[in-house]
KOLKOL-191460 format. One record per atom (N, C-alpha, C, O): atom name; x, y, z. Coordinates in nm, 3 decimals, always signed. Layout:
residues N
[rec "CA" [X Y Z]]
...
//
This chain:
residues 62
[rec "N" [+0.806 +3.946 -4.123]]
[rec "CA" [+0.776 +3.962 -4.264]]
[rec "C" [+0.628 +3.936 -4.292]]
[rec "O" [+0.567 +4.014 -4.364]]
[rec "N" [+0.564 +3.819 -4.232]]
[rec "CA" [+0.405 +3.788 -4.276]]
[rec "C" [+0.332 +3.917 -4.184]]
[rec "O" [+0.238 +3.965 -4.248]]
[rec "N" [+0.351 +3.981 -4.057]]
[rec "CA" [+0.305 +4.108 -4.054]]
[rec "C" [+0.327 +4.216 -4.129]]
[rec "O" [+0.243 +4.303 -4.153]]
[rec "N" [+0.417 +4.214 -4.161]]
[rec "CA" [+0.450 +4.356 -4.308]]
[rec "C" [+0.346 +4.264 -4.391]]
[rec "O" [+0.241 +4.255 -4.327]]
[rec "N" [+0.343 +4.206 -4.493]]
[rec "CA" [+0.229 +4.174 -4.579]]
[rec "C" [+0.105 +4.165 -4.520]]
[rec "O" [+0.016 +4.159 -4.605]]
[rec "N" [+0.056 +4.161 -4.375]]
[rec "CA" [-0.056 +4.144 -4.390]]
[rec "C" [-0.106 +4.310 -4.368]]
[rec "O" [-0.224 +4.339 -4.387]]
[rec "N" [-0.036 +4.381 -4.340]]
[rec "CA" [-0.058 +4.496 -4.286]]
[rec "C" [-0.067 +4.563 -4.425]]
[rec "O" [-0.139 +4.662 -4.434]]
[rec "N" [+0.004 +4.514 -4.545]]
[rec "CA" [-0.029 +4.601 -4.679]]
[rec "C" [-0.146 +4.526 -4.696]]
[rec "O" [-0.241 +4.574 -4.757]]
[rec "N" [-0.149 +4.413 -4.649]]
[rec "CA" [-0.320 +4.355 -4.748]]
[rec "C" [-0.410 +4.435 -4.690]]
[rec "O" [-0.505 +4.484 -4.751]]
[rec "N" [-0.384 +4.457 -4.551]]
[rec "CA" [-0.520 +4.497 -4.456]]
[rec "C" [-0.549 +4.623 -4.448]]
[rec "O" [-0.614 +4.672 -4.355]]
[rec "N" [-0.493 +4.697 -4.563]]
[rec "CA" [-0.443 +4.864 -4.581]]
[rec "C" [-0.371 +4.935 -4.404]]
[rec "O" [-0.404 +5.044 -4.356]]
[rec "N" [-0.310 +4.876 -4.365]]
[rec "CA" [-0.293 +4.959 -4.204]]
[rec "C" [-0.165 +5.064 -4.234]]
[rec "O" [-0.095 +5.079 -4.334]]
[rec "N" [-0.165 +5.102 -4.159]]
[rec "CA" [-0.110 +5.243 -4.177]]
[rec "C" [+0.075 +5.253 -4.183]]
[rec "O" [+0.144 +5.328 -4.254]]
[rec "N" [+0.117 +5.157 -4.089]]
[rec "CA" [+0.285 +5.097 -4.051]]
[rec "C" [+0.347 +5.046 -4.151]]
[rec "O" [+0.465 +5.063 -4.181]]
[rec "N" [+0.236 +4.958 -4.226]]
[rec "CA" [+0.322 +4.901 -4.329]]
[rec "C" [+0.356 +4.972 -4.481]]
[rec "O" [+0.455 +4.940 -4.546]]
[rec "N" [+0.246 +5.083 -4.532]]
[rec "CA" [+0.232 +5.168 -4.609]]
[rec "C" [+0.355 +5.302 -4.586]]
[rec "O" [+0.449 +5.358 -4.641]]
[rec "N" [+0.264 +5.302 -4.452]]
[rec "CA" [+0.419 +5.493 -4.445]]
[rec "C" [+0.566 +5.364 -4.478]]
[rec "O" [+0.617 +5.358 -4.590]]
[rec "N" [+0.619 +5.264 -4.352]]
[rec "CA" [+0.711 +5.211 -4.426]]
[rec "C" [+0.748 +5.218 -4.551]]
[rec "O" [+0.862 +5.252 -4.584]]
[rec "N" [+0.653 +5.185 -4.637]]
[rec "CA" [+0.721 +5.158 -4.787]]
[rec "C" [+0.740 +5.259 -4.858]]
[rec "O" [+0.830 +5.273 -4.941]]
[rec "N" [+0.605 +5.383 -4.813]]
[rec "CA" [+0.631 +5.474 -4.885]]
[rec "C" [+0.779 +5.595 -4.840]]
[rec "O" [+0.823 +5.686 -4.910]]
[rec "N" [+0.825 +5.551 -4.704]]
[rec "CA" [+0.947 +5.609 -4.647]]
[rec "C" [+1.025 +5.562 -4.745]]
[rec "O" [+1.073 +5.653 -4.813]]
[rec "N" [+1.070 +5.404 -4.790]]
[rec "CA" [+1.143 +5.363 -4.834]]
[rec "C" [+1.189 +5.410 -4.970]]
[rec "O" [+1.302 +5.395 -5.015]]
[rec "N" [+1.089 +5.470 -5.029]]
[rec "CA" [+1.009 +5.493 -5.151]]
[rec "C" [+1.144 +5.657 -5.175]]
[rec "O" [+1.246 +5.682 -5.240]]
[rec "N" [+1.073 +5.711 -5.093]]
[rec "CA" [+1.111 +5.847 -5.083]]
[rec "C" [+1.310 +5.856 -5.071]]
[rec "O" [+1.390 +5.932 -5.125]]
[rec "N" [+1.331 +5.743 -4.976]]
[rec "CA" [+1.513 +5.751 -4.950]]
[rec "C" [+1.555 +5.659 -5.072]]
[rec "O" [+1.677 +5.667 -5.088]]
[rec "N" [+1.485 +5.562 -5.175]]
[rec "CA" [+1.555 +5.528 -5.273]]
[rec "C" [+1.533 +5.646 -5.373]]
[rec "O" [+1.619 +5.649 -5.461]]
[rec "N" [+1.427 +5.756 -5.380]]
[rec "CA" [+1.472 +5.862 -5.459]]
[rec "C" [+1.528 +5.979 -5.450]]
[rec "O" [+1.518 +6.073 -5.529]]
[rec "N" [+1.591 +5.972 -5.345]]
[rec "CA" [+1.690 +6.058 -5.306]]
[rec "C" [+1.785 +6.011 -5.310]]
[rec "O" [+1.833 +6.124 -5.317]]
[rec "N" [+1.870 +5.949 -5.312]]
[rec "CA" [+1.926 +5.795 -5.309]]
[rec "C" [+1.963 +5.864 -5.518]]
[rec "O" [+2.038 +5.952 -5.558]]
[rec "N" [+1.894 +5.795 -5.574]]
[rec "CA" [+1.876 +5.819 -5.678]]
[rec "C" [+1.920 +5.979 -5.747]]
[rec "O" [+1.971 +6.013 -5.854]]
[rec "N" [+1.884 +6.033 -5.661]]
[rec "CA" [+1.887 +6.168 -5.754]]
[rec "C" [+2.040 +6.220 -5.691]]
[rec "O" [+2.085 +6.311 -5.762]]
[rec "N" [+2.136 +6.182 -5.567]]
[rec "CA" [+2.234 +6.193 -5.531]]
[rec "C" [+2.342 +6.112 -5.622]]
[rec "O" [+2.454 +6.159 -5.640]]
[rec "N" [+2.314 +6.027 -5.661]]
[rec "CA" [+2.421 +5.922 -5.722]]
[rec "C" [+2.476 +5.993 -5.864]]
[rec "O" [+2.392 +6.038 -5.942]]
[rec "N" [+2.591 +6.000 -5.889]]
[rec "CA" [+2.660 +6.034 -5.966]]
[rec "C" [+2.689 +5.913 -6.097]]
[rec "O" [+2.777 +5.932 -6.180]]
[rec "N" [+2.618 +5.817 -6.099]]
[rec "CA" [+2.696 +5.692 -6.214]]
[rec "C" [+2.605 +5.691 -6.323]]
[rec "O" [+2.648 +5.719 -6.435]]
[rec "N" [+2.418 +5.644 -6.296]]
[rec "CA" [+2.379 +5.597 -6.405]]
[rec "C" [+2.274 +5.705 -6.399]]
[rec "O" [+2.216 +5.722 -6.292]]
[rec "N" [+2.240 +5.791 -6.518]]
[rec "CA" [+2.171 +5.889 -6.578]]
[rec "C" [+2.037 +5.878 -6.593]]
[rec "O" [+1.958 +5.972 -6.604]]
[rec "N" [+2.002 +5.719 -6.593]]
[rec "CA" [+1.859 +5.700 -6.567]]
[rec "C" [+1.806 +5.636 -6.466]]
[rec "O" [+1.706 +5.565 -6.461]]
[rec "N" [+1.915 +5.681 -6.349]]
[rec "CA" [+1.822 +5.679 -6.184]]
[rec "C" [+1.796 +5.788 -6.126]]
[rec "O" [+1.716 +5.794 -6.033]]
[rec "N" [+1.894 +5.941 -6.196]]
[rec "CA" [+1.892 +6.106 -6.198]]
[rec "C" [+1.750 +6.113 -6.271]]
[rec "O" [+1.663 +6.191 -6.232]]
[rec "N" [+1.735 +6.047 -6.353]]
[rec "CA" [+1.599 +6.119 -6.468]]
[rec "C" [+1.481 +6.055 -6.397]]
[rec "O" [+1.377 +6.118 -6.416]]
[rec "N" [+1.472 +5.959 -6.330]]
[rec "CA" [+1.362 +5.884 -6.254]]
[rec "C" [+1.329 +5.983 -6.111]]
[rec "O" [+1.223 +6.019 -6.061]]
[rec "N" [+1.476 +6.008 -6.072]]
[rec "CA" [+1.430 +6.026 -5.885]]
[rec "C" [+1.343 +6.100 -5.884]]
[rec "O" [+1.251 +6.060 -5.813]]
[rec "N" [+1.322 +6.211 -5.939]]
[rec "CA" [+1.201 +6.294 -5.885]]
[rec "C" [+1.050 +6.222 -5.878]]
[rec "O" [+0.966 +6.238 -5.790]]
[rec "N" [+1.039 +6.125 -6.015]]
[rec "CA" [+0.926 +6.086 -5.970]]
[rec "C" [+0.920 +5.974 -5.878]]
[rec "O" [+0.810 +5.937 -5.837]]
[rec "N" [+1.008 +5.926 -5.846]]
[rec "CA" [+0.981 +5.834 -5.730]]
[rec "C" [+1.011 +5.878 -5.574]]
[rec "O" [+0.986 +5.821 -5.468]]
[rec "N" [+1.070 +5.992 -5.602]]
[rec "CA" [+1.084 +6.077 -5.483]]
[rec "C" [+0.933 +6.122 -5.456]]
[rec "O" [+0.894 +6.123 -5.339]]
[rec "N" [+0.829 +6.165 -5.580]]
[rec "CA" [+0.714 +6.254 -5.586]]
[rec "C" [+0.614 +6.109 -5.542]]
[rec "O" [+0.520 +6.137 -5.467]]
[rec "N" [+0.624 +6.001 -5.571]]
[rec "CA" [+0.495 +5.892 -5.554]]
[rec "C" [+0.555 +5.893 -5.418]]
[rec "O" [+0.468 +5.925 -5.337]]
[rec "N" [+0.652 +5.873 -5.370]]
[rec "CA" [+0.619 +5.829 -5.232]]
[rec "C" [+0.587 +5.918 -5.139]]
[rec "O" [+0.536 +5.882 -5.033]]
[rec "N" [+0.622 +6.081 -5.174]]
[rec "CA" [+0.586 +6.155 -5.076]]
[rec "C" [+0.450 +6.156 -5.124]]
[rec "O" [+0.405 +6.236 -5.042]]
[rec "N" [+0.343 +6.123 -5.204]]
[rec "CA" [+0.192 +6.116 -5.229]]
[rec "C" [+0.133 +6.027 -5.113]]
[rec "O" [+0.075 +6.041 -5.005]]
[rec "N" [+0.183 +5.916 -5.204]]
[rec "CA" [+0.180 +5.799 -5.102]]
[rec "C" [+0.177 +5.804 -5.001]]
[rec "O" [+0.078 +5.749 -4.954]]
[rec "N" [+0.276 +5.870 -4.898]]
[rec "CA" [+0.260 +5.878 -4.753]]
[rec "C" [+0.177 +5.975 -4.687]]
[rec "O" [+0.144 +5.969 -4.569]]
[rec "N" [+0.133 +6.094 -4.793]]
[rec "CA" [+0.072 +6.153 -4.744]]
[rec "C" [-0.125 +6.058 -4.759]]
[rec "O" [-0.206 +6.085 -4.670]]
[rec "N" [-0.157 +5.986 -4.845]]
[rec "CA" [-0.255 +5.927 -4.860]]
[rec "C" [-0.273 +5.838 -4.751]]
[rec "O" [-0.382 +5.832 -4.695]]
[rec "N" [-0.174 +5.765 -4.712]]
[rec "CA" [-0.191 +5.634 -4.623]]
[rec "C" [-0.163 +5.714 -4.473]]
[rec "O" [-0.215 +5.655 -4.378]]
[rec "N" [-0.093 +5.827 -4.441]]
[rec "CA" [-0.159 +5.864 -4.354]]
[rec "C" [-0.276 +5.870 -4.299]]
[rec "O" [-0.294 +5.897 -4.181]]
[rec "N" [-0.375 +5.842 -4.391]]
[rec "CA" [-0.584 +5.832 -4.323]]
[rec "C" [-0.602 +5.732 -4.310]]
[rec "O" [-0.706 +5.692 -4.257]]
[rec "N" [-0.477 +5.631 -4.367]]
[rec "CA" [-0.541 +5.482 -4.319]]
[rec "C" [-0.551 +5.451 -4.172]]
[rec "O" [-0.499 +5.529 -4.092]]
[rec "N" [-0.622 +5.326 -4.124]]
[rec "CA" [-0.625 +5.283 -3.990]]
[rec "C" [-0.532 +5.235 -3.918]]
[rec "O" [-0.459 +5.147 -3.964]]
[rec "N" [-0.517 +5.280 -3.800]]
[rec "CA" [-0.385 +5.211 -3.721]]
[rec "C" [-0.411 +5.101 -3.734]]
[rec "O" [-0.337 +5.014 -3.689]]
//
């Protein structure tokens, strides 16, 4: 866990795609679920920041 945080402090590249992976399967996640209407009206954009996201922190440093 203190390498996952230091790796977001230190901008490195493992700990970013991580989150922004994570990012991307809770809004899909979201936009699959059938119960609450305002995790359907959200997913796209949290589906859309994390695929940004991962594409940005891809240039970061290993």
């Amino acid at each position: 866990m203190n390498n996952f945080l230091n790796g977001l402090m230190g901008f490195r590249r493992g700990a970013w795609e991580m989150l922004a992976s994570i990012l991307i399967v809770i809004g899909v996640f979201m936009l699959m679920q059938p119960f609450a209407l305002w995790m359907f009206t959200y997913s796209f954009i949290v589906t859309l920041v994390g695929t940004v996201m991962f594409i940005v922190v891809s240039h970061f440093p290993e």
